[in-house]
C-alpha positions in Angstrom: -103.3 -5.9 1.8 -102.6 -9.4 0.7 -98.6 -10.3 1.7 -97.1 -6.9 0.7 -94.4 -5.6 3.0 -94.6 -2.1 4.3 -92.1 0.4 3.1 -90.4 1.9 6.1 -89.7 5.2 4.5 -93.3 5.3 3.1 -94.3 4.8 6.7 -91.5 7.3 7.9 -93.0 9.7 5.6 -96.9 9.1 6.8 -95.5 9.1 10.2 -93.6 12.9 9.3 -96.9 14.6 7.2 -99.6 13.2 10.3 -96.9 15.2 12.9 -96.2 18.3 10.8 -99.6 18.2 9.2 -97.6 18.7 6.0 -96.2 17.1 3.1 -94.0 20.0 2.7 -92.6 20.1 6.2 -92.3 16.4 6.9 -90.3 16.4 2.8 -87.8 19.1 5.3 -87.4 16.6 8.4 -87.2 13.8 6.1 -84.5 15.8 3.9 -86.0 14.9 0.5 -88.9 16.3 -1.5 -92.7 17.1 -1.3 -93.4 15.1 -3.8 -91.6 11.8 -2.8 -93.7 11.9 0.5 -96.3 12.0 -1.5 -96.2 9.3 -3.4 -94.5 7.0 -0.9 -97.9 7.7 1.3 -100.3 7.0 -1.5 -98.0 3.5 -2.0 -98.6 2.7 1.6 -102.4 3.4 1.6 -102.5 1.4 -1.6 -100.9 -1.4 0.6 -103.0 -1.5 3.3 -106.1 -0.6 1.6 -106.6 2.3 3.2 -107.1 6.1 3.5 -104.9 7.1 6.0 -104.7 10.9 5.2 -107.1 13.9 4.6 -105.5 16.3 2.0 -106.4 20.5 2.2 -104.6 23.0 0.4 -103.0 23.9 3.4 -103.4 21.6 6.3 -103.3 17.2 6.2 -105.0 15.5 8.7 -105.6 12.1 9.7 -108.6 10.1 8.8 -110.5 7.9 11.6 -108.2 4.7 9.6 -105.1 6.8 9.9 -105.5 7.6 13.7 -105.9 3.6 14.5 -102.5 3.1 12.6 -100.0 5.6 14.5 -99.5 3.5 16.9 -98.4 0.7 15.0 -96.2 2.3 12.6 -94.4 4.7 16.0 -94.1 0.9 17.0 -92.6 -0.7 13.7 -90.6 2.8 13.1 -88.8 2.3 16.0 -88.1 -1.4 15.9 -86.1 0.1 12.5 -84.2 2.7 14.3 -83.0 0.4 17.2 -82.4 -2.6 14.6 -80.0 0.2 12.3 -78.1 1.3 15.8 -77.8 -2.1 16.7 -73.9 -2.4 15.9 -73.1 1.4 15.7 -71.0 2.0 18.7 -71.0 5.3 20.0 -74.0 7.6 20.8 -73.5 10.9 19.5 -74.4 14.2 21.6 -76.1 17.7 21.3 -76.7 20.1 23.4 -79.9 22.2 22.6 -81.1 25.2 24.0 -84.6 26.5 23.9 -86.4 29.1 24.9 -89.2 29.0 27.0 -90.9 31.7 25.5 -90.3 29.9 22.2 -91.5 26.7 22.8 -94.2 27.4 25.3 -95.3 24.4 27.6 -94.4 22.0 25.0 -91.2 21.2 25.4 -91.6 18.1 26.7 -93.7 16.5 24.1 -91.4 18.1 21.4 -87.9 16.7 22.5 -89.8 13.3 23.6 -90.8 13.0 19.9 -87.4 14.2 18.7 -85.4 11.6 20.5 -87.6 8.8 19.1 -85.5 9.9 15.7 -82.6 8.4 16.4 -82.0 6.2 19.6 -78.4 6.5 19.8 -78.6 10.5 19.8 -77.7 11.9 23.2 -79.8 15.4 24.1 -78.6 17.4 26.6 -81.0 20.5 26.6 -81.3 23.7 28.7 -84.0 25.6 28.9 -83.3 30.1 29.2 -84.3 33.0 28.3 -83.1 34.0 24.8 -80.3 36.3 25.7 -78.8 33.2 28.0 -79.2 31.0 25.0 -77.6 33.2 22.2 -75.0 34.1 24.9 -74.1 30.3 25.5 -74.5 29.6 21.8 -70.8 32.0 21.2 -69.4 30.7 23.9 -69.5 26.8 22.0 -71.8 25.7 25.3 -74.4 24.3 23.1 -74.4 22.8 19.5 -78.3 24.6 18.6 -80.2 27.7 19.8 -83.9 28.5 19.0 -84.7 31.4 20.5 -86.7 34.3 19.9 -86.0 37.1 18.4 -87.9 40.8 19.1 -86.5 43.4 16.7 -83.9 43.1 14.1 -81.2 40.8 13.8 -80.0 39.0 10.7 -78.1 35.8 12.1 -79.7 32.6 12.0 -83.0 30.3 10.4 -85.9 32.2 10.8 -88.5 29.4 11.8 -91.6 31.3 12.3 -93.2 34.5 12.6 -95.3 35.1 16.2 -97.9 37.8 16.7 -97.9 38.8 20.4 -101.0 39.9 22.2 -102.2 40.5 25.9 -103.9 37.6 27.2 -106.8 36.8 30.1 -109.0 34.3 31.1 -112.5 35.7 30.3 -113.6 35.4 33.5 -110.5 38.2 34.6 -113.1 41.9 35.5 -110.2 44.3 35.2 -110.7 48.1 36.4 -109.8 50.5 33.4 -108.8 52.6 36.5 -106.2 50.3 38.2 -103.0 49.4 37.3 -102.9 46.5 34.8 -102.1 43.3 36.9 -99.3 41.8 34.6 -98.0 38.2 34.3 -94.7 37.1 33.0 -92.3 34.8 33.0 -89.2 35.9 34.8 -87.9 39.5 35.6 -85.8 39.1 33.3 -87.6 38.1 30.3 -87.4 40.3 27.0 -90.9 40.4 26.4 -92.0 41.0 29.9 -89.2 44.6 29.3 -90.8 44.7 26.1 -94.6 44.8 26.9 -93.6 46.7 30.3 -92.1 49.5 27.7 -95.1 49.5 25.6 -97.1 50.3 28.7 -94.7 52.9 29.5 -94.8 55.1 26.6 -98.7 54.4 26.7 -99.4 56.1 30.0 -100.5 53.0 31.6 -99.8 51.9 35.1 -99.2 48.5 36.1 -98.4 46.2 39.0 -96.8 43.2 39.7 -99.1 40.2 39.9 -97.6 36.8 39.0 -93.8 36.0 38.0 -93.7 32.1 37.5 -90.8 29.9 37.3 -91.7 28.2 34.3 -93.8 28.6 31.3 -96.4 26.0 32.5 -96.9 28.3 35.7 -97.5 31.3 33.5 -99.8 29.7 31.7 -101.9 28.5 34.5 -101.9 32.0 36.0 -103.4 33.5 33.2 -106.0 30.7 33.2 -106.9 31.0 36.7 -107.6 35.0 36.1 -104.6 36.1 38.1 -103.9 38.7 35.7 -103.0 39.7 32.0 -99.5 38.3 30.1 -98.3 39.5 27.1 -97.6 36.2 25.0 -97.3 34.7 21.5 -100.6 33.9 20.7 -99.3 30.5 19.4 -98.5 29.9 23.2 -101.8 31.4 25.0 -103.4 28.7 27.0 -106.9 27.2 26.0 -109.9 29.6 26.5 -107.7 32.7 26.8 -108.5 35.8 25.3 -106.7 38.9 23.8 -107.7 42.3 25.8 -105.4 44.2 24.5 -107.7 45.9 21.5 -110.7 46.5 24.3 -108.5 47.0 26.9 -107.2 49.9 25.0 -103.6 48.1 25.5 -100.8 49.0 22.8 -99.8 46.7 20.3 -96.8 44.7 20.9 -96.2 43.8 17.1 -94.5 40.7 16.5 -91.6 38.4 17.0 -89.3 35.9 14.9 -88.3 32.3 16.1 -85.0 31.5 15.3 -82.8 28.6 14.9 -79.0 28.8 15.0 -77.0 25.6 14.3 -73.0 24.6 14.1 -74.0 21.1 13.8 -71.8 19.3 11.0 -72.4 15.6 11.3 -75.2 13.7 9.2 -76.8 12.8 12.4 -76.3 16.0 13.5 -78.3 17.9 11.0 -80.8 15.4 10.4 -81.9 16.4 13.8 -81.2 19.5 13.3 -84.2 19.1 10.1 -87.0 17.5 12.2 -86.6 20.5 14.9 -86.8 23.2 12.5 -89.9 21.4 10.6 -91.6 20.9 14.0 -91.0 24.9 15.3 -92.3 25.2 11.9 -95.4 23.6 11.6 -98.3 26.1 13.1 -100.1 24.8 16.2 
């Protein structure tokens, strides 16, 4: 590596393809183009000497070199961002709104690596159900809404396409005979009225078994064989399975992730960029 500095948008743009697992995605959040990331990634591997990325068609991951550097260039990416907002004076807020059923249990992890974008960005977020969200997003409550979307509806980003199934720990022994013990999320939630539907014009009997108070409890009840949830499959928990096909469950087709936005400032929608490439990037 000799003396050469490190170019912080060549490590801005490593940084946005190891996330995203894209050059393509992390050229969105970085507002420029697939290409430029490219090449400002191959300059900073020619700098330090080192392979930092796997390239595939269709997915980029990290090589053992590249893992051992994320750290340091989170570190040095940082020290940038809070050197650059050293003299600006006021923070600038957004108020975000997510759905659970959207985001799964990974909200956390997705707004902590959000807020690392830009320090002086204030985000105030809510967590609802869809309806709440959109709801609150006419009422001028909340700056962005991602929701999602079962059915048709032409307002808004469409950020991804989710196929739904009925999911189970293996371990669950369900009786064909019984009503199906059903999971969800809240009372309330569209896809707990729409999978309850389905059942419905199916014929098939079902009973209450677990409503949790977050998506992390759902989650953990389908795990622990409490019963069967009808979920994105994106969002299933580790190890669980779809039943519906052997179950002789109907289909619940699929759903649309959406993004609404009345952000207008630069720091606004360059946020606004990184959260559309991260609901965009497949898990």
């Amino acid at each position: 590596m000799g003396g050469a500095s490190l170019d912080i948008d060549a490590v801005a743009a490593f940084l946005g393809a190891a996330d995203l697992r894209s050059f393509t995605r992390a050229a969105e959040a970085l507002g420029t183009t697939q290409s430029l990331v490219s090449t400002r990634v191959k300059r900073l591997e020619e700098v330090l000497g080192r392979a930092l990325l796997q390239r595939h068609p269709r997915l980029v991951k990290l090589t053992a070199e590249g893992e051992r550097f994320v750290p340091a260039a989170r570190e040095l990416l940082a020290a940038h961002e809070r050197a650059r907002a050293a003299f600006t004076e006021t923070s600038e807020r957004i108020a975000v709104g997510i759905s659970e059923q959207a985001v799964g249990a990974d909200a956390p992890a997705l707004l902590a690596r959000l807020a690392g974008h830009d320090p002086t960005l204030v985000i105030n977020l809510t967590i609802d159900r869809s309806s709440v969200l959109e709801a609150a997003f006419e009422r001028g409550e909340i700056d962005i809404a991602v929701t999602r979307r079962i059915g048709g509806g032409r307002v808004g980003e469409t950020l991804r396409r989710d196929v739904f199934g009925w999911f189970a720990a293996p371990s669950l022994a369900r009786d064909a005979t019984a009503p199906l013990p059903l999971v969800s999320l809240m009372t309330e939630c569209g896809l707990r009225r729409h999978a309850i539907e389905a059942l419905g014009r199916a014929g098939i009997s079902w009973r209450e078994a677990f409503i949790g108070g977050g998506m992390a409890a759902v989650l953990a009840a389908v795990q622990a064989g409490l019963g069967v949830s009808p979920l994105a499959a994106r969002i299933a928990p580790p190890g669980a399975v779809d039943v519906g096909a052997a179950g002789g469950l109907p289909a619940l087709g699929s759903s649309e992730v959406v993004l609404r936005s009345n952000v207008a400032t630069p720091r606004g929608n360059a946020f606004v960029r990184e959260l559309a490439a991260a609901f965009r990037t497949a898990r």
